[in-house]
C-alpha positions in Angstrom: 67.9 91.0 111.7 70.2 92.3 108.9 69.6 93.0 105.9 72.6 91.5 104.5 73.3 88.0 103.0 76.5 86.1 104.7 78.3 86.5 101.3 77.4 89.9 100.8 79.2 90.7 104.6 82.4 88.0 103.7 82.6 90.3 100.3 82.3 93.6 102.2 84.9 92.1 105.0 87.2 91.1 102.4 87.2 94.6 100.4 87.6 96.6 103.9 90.8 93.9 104.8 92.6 94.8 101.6 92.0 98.6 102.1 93.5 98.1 105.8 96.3 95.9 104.0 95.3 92.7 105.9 93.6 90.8 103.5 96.0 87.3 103.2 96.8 85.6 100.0 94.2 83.3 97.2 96.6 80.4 98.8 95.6 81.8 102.6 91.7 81.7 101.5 92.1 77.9 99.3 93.5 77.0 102.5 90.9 78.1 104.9 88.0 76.2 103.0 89.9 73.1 102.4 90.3 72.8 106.3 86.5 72.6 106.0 86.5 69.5 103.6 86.1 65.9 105.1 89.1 63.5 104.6 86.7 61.0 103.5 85.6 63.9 100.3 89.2 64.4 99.6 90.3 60.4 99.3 87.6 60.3 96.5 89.3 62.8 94.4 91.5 61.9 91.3 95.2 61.4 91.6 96.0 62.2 88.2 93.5 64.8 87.8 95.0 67.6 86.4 96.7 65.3 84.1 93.4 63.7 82.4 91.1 66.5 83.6 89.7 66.4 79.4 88.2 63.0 80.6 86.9 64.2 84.3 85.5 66.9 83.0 84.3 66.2 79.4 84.2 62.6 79.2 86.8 62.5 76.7 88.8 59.5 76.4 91.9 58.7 78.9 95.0 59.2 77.5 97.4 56.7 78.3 100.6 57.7 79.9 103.4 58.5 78.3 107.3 57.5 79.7 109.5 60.4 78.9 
């Protein structure tokens, strides 16, 4: 049995594949877990989330849309 946790090993993997210069992008990575996410999960997240995210997060009140 090692002594080392799985996150300590995926950090240690990740430092020795950017020394070799084969680490991939952040985007490669985001990628990689979001394959892991159910469909289901990701139906249930907000459209417009980025757009309101003071309400998502904070609870602030929604701000209604503006036409431009």
């Amino acid at each position: 049995m090692s002594n080392v946790s799985e996150p300590e090993k995926e950090i240690a993997d990740n430092e020795r594949r950017s020394r070799e210069g084969t680490a991939g992008s952040i985007w490669d990575d985001i990628d990689e877990i979001m394959l892991g996410v159910p469909e289901a999960v990701l139906s249930r997240l907000p459209a417009d989330g980025a757009e309101r995210h003071d309400h998502y997060l904070h609870g602030a009140h929604r701000k209604e849309k503006q036409d431009s």
